[in-house]
N, C-alpha and C positions, 0 to 999 in steps of 0.2 A: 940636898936642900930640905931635906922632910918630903912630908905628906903630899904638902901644896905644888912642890917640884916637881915631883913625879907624874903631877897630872896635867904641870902645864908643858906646854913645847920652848924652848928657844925663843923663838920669836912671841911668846907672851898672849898667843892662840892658846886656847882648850884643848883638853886635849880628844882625841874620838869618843872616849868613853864616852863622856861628860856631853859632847854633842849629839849622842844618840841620846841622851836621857832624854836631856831639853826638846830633839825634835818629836820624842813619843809621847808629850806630854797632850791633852785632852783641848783642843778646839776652844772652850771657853775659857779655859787656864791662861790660853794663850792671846785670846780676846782683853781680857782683865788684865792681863800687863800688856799692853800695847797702850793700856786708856793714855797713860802719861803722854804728853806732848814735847817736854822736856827732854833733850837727849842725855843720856848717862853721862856723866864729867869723869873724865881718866882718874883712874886709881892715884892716891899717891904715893910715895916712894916708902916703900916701908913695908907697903901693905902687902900681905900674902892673895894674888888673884883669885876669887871664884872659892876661895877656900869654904866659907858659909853656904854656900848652893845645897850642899847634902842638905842639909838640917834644913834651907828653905827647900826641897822639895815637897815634905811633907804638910809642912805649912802653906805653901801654895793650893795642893791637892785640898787639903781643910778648909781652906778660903774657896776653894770651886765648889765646895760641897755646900758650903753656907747660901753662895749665890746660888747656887740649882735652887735650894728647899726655898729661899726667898722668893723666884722664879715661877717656883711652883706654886707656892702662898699666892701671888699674886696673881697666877694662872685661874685659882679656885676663886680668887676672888670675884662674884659677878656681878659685884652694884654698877660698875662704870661700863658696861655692853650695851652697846648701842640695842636700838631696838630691835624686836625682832623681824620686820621688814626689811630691815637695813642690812640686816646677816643674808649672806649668801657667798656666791662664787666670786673673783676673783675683779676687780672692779671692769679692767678691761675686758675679763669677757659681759659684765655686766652693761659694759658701752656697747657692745656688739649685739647680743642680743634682743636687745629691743627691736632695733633699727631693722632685723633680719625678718622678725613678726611683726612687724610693721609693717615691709614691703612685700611678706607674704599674703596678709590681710586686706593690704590693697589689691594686691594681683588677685587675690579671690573675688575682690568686690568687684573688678573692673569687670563690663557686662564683653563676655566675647563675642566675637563678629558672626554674623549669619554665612556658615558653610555654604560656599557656592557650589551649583551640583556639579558632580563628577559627570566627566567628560562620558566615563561611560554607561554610565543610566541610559534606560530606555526610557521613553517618555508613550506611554499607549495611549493615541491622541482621541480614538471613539471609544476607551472600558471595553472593546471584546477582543483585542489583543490580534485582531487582525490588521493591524495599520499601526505601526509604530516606529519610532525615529530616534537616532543617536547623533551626541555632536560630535562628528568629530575634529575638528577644527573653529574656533567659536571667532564669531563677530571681533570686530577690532573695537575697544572701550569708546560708547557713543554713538556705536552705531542702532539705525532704526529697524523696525518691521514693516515689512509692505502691508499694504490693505487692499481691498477689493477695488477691482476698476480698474489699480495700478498697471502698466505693460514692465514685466519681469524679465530679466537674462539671465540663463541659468547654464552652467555647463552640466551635461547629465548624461551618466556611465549608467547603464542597464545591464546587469547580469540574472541568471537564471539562480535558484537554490544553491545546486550544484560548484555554482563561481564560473559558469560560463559565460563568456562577455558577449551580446549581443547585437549592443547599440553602444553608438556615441556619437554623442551631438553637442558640439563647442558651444556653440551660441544659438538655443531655442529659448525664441523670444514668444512671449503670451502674453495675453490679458486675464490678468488673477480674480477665478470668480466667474469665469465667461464659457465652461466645461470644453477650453479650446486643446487641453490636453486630458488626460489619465486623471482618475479622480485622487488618486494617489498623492500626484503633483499638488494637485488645487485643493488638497487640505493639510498638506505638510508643508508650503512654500510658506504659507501664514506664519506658521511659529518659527520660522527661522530667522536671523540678523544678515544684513548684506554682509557681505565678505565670509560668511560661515560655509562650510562646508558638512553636510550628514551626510549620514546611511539611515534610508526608508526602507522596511521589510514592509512588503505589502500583498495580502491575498491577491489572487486573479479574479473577485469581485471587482476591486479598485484596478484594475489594471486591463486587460484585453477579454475577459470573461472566454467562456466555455468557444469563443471564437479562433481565438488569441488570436497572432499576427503574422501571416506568412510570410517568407518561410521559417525566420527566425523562432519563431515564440509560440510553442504549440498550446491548446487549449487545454484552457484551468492552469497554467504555468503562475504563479509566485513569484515575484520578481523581488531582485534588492538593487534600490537605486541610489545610488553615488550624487547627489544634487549641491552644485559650489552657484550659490545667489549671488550672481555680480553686482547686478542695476535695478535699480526700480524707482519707476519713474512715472509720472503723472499719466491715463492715458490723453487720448487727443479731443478735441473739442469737436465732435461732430460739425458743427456749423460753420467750422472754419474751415473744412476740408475742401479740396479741387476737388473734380468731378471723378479725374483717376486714382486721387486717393480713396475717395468712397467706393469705386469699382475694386477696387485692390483689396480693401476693407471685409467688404461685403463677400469677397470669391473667397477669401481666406476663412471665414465664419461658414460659408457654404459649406465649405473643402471639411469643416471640422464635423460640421453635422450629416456631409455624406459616410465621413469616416464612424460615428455612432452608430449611424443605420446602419451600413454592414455588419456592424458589434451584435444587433438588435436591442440598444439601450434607442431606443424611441424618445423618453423621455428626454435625455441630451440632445439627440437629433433632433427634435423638434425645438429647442430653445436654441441652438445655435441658428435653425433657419432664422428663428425670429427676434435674434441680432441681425441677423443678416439684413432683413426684411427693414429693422428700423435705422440703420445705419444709410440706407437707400432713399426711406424717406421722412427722414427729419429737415425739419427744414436748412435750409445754406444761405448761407450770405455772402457768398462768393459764386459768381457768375459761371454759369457750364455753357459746352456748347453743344449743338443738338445732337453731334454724335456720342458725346457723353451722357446724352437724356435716353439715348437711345439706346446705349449700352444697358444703361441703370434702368429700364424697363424689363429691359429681356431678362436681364439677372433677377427681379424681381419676381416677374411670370415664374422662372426655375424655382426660387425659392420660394413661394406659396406652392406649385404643383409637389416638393418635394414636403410640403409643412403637412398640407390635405394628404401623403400617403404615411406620414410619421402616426397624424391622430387619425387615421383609419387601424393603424393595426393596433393603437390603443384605446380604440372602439370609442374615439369621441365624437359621433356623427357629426354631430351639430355645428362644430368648430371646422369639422372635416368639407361639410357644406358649406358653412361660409367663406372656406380658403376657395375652396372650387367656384366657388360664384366669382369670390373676385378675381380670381383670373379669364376667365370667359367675360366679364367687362371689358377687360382690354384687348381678350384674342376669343371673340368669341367662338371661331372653328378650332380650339384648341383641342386634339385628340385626349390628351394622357387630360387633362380637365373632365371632359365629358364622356369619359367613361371612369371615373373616380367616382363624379357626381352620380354615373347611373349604380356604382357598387354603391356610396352609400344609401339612395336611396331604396336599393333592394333589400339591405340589412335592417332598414326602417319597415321593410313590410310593405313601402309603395309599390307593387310592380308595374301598375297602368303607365306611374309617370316613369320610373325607372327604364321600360322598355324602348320610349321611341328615344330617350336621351343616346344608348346605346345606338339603337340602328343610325341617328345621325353620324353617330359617332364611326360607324361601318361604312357606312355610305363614304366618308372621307377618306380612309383605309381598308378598300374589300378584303385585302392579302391579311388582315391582322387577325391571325390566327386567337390572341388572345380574347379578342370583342367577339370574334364567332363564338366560342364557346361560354362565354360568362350571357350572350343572349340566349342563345341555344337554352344554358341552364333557367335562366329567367324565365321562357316562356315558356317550359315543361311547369314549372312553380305554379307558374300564374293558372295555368290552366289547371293544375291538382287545386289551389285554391278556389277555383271556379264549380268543378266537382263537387268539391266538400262544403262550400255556399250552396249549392241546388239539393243536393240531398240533404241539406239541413233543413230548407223551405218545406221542400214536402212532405218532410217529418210534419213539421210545425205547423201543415194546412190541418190536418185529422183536429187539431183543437183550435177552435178560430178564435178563442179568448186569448191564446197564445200567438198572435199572428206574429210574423219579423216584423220590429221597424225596419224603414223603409232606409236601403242601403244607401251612405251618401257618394258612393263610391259607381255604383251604376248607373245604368241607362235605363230608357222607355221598352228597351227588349229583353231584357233581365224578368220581366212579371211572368211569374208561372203562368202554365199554355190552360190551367185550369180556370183561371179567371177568366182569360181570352175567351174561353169557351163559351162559358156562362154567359158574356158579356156580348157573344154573338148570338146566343140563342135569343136573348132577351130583346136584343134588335129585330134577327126576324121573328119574334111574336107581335112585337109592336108593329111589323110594316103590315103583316095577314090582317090583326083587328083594323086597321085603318081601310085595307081593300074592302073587306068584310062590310063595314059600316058605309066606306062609300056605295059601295054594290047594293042595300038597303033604301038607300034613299034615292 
């Protein structure tokens, strides 16, 4: 059939050759004739198929080349580019990135929350690093702080440095603020929430001092105590109380300031007696009955005799005399009273009055070894004072400008034997001239 035969097939298909040309032809070659919407109309009968393709190939390639350089003209062209603002990446990421510095901008701006302290900070609650507290277990949200006065329930683990377990006590119950326990307690209980549980590291200043507590807790011992704050709760209204709650009151405050003095912290033991003392008598408005008056005296008497030996050994006479007085109001043969009263008055210097306080005081106890020898020492005092008063006198007669005032503290037989003398001779001169004169007349 010719040229055109040979290239087509039988069935009126291209033949391979001719389809590889077509399919390696260039992307926009192939763009550019697709434009037509129109589909190709069958050959008609006559016509040789596909025969012109050669010759349009080159003509197509010419036509691609024209569009490129058009393309490109048009590419160079820059009157119609949007501004230069408006150039950039790709529009959806240009949707995306705002919105992304935007919510970073805010997360920057938003103010962050105030870090709550770590559980495990120490909190050093007096700056010298001997009393310090950790939470370990914190309050449930809402819960409050005790305050002073409050009665507290504390579970509390006492171990030694080491991790030796000492003590344990479920439920010690206090009054916060009333030195009824450890100073430890009664200044770490304040900063903690009910339901909290801490660890107190605390020197053996706050704790049982150079005493410590037998047998467990030897002296200068360091303690770390475990304290879980159950309750805290209003305490009690004095005025309301029965006669045995006051008696109960009052032994328990005792009990805490017998437990000081043994410490030798004085200063505690002296404020719990006088909790003790005012729990006893404040006034009530609830009716007692004599045996309960009776109680609450005797308990009283105890707690001034033990308040008068608290501020004698912190040399506060004065206080220490007037606890002693008023127990001898109510028991005036009180022993441990009346020889309080004679020590302090001997550390004042009085020994005249200090002496016979004691000897009453013997007289009621001869067997008390302790009142023999605190008179014993008093009248050896008394009388080296008595010594060193007469040889000071009669220093002091050789210049009579210099005479002593007159002691207020002695007698009519205290006057030097030199005045006496004088004082006799001058008598019998005066009785001679009077014989003398009468004998004359």
């Amino acid at each position: 059939m010719g040229v055109g035969a040979g290239r087509v097939s039988e069935s009126g298909a291209p033949s391979p050759g001719v389809a590889g040309r077509a399919n390696s032809r260039p992307p926009s070659s192939m763009a550019s004739c697709a434009e037509p919407s129109e589909p190709s109309a069958p050959l008609p009968a006559g016509v040789p198929p596909l025969e012109d393709f050669e010759v349009l190939d080159g003509v197509e390639d010419a036509e691609g080349e024209e569009e490129e350089e058009e393309e490109e003209e048009e590419e160079d062209d820059l009157s119609e580019l949007p501004p230069l603002e408006d150039m950039g990446q790709p529009p959806v990421e240009e949707a995306e990135e705002p919105g992304a510095l935007a919510r970073e901008f805010l997360a920057a701006m938003e103010p962050e929350p105030a870090p709550a302290p770590a559980p495990e900070e120490w909190l050093d609650i007096l700056g010298n690093g001997l009393l310090r507290k950790k939470t370990l277990v914190p309050g449930p949200p809402g819960s409050s702080r005790p305050v002073k006065g409050q009665v507290v329930t504390v579970h509390l683990q006492t171990s030694l440095e080491n991790g030796t377990r000492v003590q344990e006590e479920p439920e010690l119950v206090f009054t916060l603020g009333d030195c009824d326990v450890i100073q430890a307690l009664d200044l770490s209980v304040p900063l903690m929430d009910v339901g909290e549980t801490a660890m107190v590291t605390a020197d053996s200043k706050y704790c049982y001092g150079p005493q410590g507590r037998s047998p467990y807790i030897p002296p200068h011992a360091a303690l770390c105590l475990e304290v879980t704050l159950k309750t805290a709760v209003d305490g009690p209204d004095l005025e309301m109380l029965t006669g045995q709650e006051r008696v109960a009151l009052a032994n328990r405050k005792r009990e805490c300031g017998n437990a000081h003095y043994q410490r030798a912290d004085f200063v505690l033991a002296a404020n719990s007696y006088d909790l003790a003392i005012k729990a006893i008598t404040s006034s009530a408005k609830v009716d007692m009955t004599f045996e309960e008056e009776a109680q609450l005296l005797q308990l009283k008497v105890k707690c001034l005799n033990n308040l008068a030996a608290s501020q004698l050994k912190l040399d506060h006479y004065r206080a220490a005399l007037r606890s002693c007085s008023l127990v001898l109001e109510h028991q005036p043969d009180n022993i441990k009273a009346l020889f309080r009263k004679g020590k302090v008055l001997a550390q004042q210097g009085e020994y005249s009055e200090a002496i016979p306080i004691l000897r009453a005081a013997l007289k009621l106890e001869p067997s008390n070894k302790t009142i023999h020898a605190e008179l014993s020492k008093l009248v050896k005092k008394h009388a080296a004072q008595r010594s060193t008063e007469t040889a000071l006198y009669r220093k002091m007669l050789g210049n009579p400008s210099r005479l002593p005032a007159k002691c207020p503290g002695k007698g009519a037989w205290s006057i030097p034997w030199k005045w006496l003398f004088g004082a006799t001779a001058v008598a019998l001169g005066g009785v001679a001239l009077s014989v003398v004169i009468a004998a004359r007349n």
